[in-house]
PLY file of the C-alpha trace (Angstrom):
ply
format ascii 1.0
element vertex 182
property float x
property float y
property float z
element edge 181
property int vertex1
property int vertex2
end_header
0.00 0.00 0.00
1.44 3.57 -0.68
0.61 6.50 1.05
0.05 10.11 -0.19
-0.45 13.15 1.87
-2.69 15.69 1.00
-4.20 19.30 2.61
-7.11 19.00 5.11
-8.45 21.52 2.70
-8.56 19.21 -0.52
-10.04 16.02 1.21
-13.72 17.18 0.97
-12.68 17.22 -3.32
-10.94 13.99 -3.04
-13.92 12.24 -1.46
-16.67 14.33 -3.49
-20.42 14.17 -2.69
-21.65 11.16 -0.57
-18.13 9.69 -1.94
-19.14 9.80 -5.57
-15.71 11.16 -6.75
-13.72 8.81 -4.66
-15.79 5.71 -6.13
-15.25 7.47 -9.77
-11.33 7.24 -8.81
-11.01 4.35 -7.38
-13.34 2.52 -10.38
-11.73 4.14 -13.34
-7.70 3.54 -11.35
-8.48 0.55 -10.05
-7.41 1.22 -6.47
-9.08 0.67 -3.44
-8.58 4.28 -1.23
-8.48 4.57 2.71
-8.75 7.75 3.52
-7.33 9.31 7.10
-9.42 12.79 7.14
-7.72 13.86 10.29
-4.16 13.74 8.77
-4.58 14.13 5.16
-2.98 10.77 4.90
-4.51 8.53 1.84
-3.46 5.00 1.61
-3.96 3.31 -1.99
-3.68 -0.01 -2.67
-3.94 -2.06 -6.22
-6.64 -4.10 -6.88
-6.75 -4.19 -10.57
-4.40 -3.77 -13.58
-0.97 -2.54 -11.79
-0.44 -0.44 -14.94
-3.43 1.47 -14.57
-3.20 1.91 -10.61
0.07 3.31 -10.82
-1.74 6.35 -12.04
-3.30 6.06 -8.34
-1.25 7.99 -6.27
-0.85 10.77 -8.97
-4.58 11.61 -9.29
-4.75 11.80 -5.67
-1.23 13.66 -5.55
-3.13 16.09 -8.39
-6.14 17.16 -6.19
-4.29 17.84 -3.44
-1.93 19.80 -5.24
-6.04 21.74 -6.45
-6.97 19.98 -9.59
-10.43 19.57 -9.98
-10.91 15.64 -9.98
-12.09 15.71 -13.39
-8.56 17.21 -15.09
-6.74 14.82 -12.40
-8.77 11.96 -14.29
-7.18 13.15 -17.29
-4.30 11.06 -15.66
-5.78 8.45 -17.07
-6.77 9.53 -20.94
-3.27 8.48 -21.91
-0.22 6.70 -20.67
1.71 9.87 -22.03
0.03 11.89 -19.08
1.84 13.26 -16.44
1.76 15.52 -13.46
4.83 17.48 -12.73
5.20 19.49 -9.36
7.21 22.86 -9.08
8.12 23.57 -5.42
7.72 27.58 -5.54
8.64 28.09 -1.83
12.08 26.39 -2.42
13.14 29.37 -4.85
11.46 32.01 -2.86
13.45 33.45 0.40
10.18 34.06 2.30
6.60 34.97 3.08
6.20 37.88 0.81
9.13 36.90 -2.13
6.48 33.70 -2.11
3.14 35.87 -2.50
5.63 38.30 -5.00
6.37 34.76 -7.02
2.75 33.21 -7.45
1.39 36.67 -8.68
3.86 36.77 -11.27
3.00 32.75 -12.01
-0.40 33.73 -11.96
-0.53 37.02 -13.72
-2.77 40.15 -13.98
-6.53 38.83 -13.80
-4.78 35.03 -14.51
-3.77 35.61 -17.87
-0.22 34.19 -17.53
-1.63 30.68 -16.03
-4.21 31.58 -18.36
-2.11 31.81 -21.24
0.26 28.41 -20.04
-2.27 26.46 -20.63
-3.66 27.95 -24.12
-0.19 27.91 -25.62
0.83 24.32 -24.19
-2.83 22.35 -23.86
-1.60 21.57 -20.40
-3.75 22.30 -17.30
-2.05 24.70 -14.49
-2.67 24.86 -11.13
-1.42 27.45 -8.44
-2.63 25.92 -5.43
-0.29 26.88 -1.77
3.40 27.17 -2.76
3.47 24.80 -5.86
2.96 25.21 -9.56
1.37 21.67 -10.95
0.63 20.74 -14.52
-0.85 17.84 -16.06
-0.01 17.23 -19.95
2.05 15.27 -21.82
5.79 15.88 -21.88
6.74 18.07 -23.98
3.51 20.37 -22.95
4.78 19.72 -18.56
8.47 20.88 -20.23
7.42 24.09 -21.94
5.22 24.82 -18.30
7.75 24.48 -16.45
10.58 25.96 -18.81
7.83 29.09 -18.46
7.52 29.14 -14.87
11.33 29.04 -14.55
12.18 32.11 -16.37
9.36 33.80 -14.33
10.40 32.80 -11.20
14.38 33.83 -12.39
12.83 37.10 -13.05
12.35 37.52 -16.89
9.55 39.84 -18.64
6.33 38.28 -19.05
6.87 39.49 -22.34
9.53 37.14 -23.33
8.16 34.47 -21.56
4.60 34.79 -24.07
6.84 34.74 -26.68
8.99 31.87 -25.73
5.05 29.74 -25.13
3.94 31.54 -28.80
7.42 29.95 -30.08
6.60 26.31 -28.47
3.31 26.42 -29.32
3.78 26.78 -32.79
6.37 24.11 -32.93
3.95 21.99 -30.87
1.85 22.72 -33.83
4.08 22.37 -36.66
5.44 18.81 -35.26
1.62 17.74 -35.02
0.93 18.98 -38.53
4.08 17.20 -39.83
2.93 13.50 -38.39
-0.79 14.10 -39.42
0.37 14.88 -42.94
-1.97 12.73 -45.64
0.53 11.15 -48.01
-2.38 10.07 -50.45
0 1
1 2
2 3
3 4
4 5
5 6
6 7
7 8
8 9
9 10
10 11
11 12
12 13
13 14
14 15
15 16
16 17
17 18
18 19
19 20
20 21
21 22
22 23
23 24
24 25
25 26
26 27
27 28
28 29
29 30
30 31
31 32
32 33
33 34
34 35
35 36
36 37
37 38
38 39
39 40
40 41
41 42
42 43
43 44
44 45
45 46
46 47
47 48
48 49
49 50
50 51
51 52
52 53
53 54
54 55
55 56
56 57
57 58
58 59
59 60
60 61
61 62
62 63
63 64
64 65
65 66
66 67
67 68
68 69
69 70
70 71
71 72
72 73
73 74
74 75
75 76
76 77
77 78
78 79
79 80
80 81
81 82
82 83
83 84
84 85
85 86
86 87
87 88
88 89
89 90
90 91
91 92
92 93
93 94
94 95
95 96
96 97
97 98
98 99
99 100
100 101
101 102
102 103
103 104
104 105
105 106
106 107
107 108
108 109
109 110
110 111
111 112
112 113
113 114
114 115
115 116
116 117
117 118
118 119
119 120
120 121
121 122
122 123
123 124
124 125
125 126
126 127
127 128
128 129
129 130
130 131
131 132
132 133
133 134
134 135
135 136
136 137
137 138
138 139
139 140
140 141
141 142
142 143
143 144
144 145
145 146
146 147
147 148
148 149
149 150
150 151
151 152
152 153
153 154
154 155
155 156
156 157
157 158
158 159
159 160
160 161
161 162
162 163
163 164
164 165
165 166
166 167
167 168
168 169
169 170
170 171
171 172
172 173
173 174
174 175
175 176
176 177
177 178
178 179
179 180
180 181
């Protein structure tokens, strides 16, 4: 059994209403969940395909980290899925260089998060001190490439052009492997 720890505050999402969400996660990842409400502590165990529960601990990693449970479901969409955790606090030097960080991450009215997600197809979360995305590699990479150069300090500006400038690869690679040869 392996054990994830997640806010008090993100329990009531895990478990949804009457439990609905936490049935949903536990049909769909074929886990069996034991939740501790008094700790945060959530104990998953396999009891299906061990492929597909290894996605387990991640959804429930995801909502604690404030996904909504449907994008942490997304999880499971594709084996290419991933969830990739950026530890804000650990580059910050304290309270207000933390709150100075996530509004730059987050952006006037949201439109840098806002515009992370457009530009990759990734889904961004600020939730406490992290930065979390879920997407497939190369969409986590050009997140977190992003939230790097914020967090060193660079212009927004050059960090919307840097997402325009993966997106459109993103876009040219896709349009290269869809080509019709007939």
């Amino acid at each position: 059994m392996q054990h994830v720890k997640i806010p008090q505050d993100r329990i009531g999402a895990l478990i949804g209403e009457g439990g609905e969400t936490l049935r949903e996660i536990e049909r769909r990842a074929e886990v069996r969940l034991d939740v501790d409400s008094e700790n945060g502590s959530v104990g998953i165990e396999k009891t299906g395909d061990p492929v597909t529960a290894l996605k387990g601990p991640e959804i429930v990693r995801a909502i604690g980290r404030g996904f909504a449970p449907e994008d942490a479901m997304s999880l499971l969409d594709d084996e290419m899925m991933m969830l990739d955790i950026i530890d804000i606090g650990a580059a910050t030097r304290n309270k207000n260089d933390l709150k100075r960080q996530k509004g730059r991450l987050i952006g006037e009215n949201g439109r840098t998060r806002e515009l992370m997600e457009e530009l990759t197809g990734a889904t961004v979360v600020i939730y406490g001190s992290t930065l979390a995305t879920i997407g497939t590699p190369q969409e986590v990479e050009t997140v977190r490439d992003a939230a790097e150069m914020i967090i060193d300090g660079a212009p927004h500006g050059s960090v919307y052009s840097f997402l325009e400038r993966k997106h459109n690869e993103l876009k040219r690679q896709g349009m290269e492997y869809h080509q019709y040869s007939g």
